[in-house]
LOTI-909470 format. One record per residue (C-alpha): residue number from 1; residue in one letter; x, y negated, z. Coordinates in steps of 0.001 Angstrom, whole numbers, plus 500000, padded with zeros to 6 digits. Layout:
% residues N
{nr->NUM; rest->A; c1->X; c2->Y; c3->Z}
...
//
This chain:
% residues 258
{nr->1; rest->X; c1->492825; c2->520441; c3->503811}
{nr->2; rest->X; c1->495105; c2->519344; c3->507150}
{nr->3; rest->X; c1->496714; c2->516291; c3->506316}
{nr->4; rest->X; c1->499806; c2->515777; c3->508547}
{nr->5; rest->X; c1->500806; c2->512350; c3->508186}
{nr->6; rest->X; c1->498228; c2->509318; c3->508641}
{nr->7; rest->X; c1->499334; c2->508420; c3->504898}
{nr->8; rest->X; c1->497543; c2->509472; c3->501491}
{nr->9; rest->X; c1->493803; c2->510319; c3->502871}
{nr->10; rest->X; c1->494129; c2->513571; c3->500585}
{nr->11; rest->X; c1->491809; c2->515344; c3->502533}
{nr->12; rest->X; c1->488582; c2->513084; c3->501313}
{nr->13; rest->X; c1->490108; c2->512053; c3->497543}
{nr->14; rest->X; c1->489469; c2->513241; c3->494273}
{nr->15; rest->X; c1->493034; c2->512248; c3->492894}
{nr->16; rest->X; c1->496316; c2->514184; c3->492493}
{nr->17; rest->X; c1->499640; c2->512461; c3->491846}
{nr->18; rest->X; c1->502426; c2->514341; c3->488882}
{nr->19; rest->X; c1->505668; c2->512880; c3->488611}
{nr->20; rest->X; c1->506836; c2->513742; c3->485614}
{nr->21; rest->X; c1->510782; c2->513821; c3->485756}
{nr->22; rest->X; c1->511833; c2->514743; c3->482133}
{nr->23; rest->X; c1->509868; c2->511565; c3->481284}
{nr->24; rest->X; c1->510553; c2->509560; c3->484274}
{nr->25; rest->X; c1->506848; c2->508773; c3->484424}
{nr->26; rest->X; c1->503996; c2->509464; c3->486867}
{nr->27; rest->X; c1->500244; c2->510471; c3->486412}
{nr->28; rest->X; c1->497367; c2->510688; c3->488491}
{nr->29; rest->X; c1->494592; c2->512873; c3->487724}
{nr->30; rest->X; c1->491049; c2->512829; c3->488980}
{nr->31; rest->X; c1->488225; c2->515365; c3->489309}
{nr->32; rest->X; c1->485566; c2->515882; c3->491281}
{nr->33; rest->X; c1->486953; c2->519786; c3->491339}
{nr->34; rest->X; c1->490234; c2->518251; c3->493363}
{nr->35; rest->X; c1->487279; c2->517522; c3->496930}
{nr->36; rest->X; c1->488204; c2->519570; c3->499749}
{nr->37; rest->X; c1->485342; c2->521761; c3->500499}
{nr->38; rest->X; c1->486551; c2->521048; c3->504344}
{nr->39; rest->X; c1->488802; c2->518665; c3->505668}
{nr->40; rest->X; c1->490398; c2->519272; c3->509041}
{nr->41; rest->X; c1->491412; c2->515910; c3->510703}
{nr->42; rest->X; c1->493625; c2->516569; c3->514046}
{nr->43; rest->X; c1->496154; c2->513357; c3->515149}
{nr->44; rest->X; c1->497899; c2->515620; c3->517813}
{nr->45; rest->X; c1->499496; c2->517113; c3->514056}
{nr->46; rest->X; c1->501437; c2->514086; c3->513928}
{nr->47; rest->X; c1->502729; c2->513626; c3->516894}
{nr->48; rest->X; c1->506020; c2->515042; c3->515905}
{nr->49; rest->X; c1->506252; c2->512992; c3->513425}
{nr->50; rest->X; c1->509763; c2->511208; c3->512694}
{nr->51; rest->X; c1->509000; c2->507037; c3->513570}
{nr->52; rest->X; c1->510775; c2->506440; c3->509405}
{nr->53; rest->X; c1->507738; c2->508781; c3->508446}
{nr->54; rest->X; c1->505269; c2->507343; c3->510544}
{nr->55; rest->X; c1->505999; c2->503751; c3->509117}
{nr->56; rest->X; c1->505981; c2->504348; c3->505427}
{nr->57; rest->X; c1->503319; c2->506701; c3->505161}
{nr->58; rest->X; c1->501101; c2->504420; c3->507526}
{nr->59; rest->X; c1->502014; c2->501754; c3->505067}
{nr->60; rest->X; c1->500945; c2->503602; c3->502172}
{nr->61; rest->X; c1->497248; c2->503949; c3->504143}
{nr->62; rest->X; c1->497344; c2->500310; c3->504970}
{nr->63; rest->X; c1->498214; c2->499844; c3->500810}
{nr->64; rest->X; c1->494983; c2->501950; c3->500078}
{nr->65; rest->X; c1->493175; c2->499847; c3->502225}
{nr->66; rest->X; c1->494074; c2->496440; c3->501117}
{nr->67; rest->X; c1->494113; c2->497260; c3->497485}
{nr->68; rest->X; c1->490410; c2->498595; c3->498027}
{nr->69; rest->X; c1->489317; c2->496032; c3->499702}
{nr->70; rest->X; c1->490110; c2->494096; c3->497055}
{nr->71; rest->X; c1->489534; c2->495827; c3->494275}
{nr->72; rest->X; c1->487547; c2->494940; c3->491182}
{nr->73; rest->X; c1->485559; c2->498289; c3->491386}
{nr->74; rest->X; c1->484313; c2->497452; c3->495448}
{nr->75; rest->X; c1->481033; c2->497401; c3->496117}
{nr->76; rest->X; c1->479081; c2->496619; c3->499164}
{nr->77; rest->X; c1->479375; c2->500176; c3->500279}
{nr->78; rest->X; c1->483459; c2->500402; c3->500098}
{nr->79; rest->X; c1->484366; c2->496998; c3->501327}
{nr->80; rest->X; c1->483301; c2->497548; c3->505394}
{nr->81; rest->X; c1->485026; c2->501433; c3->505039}
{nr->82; rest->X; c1->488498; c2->499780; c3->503581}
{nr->83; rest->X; c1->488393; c2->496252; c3->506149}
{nr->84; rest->X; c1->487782; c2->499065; c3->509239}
{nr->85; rest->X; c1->490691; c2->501091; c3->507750}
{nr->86; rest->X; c1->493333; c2->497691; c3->507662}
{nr->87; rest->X; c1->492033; c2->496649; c3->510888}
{nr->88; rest->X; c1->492395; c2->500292; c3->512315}
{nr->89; rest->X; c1->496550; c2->500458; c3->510694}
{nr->90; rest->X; c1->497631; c2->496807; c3->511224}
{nr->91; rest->X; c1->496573; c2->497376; c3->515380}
{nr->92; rest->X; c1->498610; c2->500658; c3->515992}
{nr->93; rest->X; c1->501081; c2->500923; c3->513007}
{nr->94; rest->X; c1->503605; c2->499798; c3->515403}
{nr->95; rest->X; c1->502151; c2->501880; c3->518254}
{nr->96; rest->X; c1->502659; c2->504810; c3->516654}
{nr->97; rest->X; c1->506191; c2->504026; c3->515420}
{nr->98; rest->X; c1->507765; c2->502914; c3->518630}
{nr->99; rest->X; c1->505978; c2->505900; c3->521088}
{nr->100; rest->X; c1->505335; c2->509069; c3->518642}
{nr->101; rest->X; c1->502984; c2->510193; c3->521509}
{nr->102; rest->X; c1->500607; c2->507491; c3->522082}
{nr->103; rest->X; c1->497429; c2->509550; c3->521438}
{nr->104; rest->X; c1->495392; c2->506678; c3->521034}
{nr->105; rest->X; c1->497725; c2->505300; c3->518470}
{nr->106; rest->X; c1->497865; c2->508193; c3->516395}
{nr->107; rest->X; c1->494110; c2->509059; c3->516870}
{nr->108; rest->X; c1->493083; c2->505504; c3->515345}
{nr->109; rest->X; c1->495786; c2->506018; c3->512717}
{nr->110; rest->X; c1->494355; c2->509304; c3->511565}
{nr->111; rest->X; c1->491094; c2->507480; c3->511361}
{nr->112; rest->X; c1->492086; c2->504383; c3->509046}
{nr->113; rest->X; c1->494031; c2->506773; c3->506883}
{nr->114; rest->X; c1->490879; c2->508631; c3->506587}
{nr->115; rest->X; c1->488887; c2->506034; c3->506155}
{nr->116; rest->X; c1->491473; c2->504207; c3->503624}
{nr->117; rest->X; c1->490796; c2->507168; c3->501480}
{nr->118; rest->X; c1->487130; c2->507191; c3->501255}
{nr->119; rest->X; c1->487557; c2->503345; c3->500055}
{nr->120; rest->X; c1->490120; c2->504089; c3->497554}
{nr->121; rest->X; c1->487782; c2->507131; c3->496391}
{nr->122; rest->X; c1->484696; c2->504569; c3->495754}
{nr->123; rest->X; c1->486788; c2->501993; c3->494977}
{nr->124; rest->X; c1->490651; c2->502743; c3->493830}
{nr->125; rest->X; c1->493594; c2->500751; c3->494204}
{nr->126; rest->X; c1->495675; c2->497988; c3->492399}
{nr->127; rest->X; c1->498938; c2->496345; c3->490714}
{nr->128; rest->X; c1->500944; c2->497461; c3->494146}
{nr->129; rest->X; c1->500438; c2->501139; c3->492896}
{nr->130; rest->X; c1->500948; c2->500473; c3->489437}
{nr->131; rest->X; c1->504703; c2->498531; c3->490342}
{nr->132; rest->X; c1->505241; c2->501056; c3->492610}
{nr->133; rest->X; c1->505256; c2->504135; c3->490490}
{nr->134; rest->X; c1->507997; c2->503805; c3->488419}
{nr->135; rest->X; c1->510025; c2->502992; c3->491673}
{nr->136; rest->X; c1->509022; c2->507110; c3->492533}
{nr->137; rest->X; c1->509762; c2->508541; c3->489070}
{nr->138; rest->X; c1->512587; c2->506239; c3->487826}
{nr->139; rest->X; c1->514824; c2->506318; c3->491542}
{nr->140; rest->X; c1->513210; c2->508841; c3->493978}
{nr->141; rest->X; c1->511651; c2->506187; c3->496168}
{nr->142; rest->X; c1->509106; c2->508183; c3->498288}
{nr->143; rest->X; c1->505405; c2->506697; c3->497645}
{nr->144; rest->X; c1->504812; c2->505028; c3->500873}
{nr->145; rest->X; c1->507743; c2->503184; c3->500287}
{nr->146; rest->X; c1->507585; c2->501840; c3->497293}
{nr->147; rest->X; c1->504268; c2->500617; c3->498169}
{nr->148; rest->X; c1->505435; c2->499168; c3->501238}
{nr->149; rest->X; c1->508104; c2->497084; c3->499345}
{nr->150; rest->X; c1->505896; c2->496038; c3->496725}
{nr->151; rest->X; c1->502484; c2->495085; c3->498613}
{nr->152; rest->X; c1->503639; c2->491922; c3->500112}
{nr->153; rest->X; c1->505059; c2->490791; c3->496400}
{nr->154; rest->X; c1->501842; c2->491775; c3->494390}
{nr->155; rest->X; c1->499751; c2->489849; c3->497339}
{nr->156; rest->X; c1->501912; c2->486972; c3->496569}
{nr->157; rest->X; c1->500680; c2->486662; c3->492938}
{nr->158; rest->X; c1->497307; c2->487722; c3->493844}
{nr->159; rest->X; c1->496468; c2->485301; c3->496553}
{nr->160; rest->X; c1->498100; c2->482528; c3->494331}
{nr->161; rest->X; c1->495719; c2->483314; c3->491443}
{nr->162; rest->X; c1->492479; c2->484710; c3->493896}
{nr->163; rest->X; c1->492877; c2->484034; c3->497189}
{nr->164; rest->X; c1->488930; c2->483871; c3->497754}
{nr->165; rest->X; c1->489342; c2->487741; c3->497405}
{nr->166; rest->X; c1->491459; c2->487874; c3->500809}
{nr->167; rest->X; c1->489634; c2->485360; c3->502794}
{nr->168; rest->X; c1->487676; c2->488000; c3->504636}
{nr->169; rest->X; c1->490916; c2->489610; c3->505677}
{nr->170; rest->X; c1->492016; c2->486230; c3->508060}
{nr->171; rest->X; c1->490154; c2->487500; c3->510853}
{nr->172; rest->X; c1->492515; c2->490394; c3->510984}
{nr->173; rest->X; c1->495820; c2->488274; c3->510898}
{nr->174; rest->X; c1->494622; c2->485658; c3->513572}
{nr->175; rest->X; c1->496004; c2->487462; c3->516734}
{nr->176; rest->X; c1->499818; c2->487481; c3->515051}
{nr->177; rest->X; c1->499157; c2->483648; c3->514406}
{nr->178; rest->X; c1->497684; c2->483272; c3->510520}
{nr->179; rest->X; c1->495318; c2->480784; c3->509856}
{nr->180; rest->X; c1->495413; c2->480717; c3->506458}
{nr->181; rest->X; c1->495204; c2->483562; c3->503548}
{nr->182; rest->X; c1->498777; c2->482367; c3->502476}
{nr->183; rest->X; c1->499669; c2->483980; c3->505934}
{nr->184; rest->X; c1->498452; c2->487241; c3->504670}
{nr->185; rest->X; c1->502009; c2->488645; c3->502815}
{nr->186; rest->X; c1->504298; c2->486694; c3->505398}
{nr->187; rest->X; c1->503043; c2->489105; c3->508172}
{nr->188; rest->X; c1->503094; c2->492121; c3->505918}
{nr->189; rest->X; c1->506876; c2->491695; c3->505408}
{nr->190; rest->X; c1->507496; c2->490611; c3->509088}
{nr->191; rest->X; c1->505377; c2->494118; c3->509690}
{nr->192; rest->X; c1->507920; c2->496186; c3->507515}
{nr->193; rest->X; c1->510929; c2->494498; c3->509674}
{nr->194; rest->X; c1->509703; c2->495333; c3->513113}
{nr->195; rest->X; c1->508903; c2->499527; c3->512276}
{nr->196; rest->X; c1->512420; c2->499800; c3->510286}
{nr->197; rest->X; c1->511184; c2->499548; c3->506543}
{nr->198; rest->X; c1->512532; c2->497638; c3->503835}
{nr->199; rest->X; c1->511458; c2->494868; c3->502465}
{nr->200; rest->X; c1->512950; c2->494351; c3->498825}
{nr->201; rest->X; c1->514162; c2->496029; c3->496371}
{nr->202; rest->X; c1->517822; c2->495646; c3->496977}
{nr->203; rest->X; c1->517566; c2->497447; c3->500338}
{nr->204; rest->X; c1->516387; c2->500155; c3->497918}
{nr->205; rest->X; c1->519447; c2->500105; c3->495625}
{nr->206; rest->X; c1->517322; c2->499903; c3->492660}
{nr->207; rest->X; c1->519599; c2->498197; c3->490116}
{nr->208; rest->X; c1->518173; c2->494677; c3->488580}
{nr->209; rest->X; c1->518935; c2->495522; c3->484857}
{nr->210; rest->X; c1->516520; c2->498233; c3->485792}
{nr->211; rest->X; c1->513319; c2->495646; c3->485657}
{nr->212; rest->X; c1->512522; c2->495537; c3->482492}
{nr->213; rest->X; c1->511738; c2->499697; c3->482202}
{nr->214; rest->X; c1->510305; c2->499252; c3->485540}
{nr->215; rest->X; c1->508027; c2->496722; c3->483659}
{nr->216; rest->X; c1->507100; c2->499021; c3->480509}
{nr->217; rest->X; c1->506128; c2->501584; c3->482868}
{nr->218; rest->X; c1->504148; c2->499635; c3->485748}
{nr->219; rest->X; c1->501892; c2->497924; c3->482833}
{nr->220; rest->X; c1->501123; c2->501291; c3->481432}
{nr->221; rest->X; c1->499686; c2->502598; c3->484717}
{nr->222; rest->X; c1->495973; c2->501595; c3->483297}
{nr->223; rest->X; c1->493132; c2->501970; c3->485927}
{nr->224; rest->X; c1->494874; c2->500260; c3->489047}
{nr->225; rest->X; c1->495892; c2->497489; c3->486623}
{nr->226; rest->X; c1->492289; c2->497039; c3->486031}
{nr->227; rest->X; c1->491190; c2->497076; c3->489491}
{nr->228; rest->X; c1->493588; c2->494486; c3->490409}
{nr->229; rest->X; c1->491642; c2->491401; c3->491431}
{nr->230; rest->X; c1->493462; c2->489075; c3->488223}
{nr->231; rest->X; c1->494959; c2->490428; c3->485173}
{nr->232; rest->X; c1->498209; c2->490911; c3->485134}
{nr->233; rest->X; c1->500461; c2->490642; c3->481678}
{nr->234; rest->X; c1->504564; c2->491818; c3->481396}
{nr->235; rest->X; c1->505721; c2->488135; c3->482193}
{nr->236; rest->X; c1->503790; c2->488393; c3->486051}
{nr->237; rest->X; c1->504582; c2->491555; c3->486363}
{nr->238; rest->X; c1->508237; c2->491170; c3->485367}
{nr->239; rest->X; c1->508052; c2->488354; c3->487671}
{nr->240; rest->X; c1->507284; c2->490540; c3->490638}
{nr->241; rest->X; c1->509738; c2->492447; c3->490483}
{nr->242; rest->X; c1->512430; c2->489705; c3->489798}
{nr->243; rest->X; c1->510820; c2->488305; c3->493306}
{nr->244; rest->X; c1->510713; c2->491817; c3->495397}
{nr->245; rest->X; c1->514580; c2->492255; c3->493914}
{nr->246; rest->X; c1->515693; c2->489442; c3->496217}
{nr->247; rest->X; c1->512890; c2->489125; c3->498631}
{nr->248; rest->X; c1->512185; c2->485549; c3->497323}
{nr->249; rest->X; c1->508509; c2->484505; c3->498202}
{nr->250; rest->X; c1->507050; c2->483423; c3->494941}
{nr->251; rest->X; c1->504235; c2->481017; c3->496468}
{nr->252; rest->X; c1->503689; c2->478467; c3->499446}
{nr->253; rest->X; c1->503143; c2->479125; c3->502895}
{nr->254; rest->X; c1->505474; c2->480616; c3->505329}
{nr->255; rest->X; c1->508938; c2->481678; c3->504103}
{nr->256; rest->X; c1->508754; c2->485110; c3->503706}
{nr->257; rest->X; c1->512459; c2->486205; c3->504125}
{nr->258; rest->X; c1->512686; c2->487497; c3->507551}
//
């Protein structure tokens, strides 16, 4: 495989993603049959890459990374793969939006995607996959950027509930000013403002009387709800959504509407 976006870490993961249009559903499968038996990993492939691209996709890397991190199914092995992955995004996302050419942006981009993969192979992801789903096979919304909207929401909950599961991301955030884990989703959403995303789910047209499907189908999504760091029932995640709808934060800290 020749991955050409620093997005889904294909090239090192056992999982394919179905959407499933007839139902309006998606579904992963996994296999150990679904390895590459080589992986070809070349940056100067995305250089060409459109800056709208770049950002989403390199969100959906800095997703995988995050949400295996923090996963319930990390282990001492995953955890330093996925924190050299978020370190490796957050540092040159915006590098490689604003200059398309910066080789040492895309170079260390290619690498955390990479290396977000190999944590969410040992380790998997979380809620911000399962709410982001139904975004791809109920409107259209391309992965990365359903992800990207959601991430900052599901953190929201998360840290509220578990913030001793993010402490050990602080470090990361200190150079953009955080000094506290509540920090943590305030600079994710001031991230998606500066490379051009957006950050709810009005920007993305998706209709509010739409939620409660949404819900059904996000709470169905079984294995990244049970990796999420707390358990999540329909009133939290209905509650989500009702907050990335608006982009109202839904705990203290900074206020997240940039």
């Amino acid at each position: 495989m020749i991955p050409t976006t620093a997005g889904t870490g294909s090239e090192v993961t056992f999982t394919s993603v179905f959407t499933m249009r007839e139902e309006k559903r998606k579904g992963g499968i996994n296999s150990t049959y679904l390895y590459p038996t080589v992986a070809i990993v070349d940056p100067e492939l995305t250089y060409t890459l459109p800056p709208f691209i770049t950002a989403y996709t390199g969100m959906d890397a800095l997703t995988h990374a995050i949400e295996s991190f923090t996963s319930k199914s990390s282990h001492f092995l995953s955890r330093p793969i996925s924190f050299e992955a978020i370190k490796l995004i957050w540092e040159n996302i915006r590098y490689a939006v604003e200059d398309g050419s910066d080789i040492n942006a895309r170079e260390n981009m290619m690498k955390g995607s990479l290396m977000a993969g190999l944590g969410l192979s040992m380790a998997g992801v979380g809620a911000v996959h399962a709410l982001a789903y139904p975004l791809g096979s109920l409107f259209d919304i391309p992965h990365g950027i359903a992800n990207a909207v959601m991430l900052p929401y599901v953190l929201r909950y998360n840290i509220e509930h578990r913030s001793e599961e993010y402490q050990g991301l602080i470090p990361l955030f200190k150079r953009d000013g955080g000094c506290s884990v509540y920090d943590i989703p305030f600079f994710i959403q001031k991230m998606l403002r500066d490379i051009g995303l957006p950050s709810s789910l009005k920007e993305l047209k998706v209709p509010e009387e739409a939620i409660p499907d949404m819900t059904d189908a996000a709470i169905k999504v079984e294995r990244p709800m049970k990796n999420n760091p707390i358990s999540l029932d329909r009133v939290s995640v209905e509650s989500i959504y009702r907050n990335a709808m608006f982009g109202k934060d839904s705990i203290g800290g900074r206020d997240a509407r940039i």
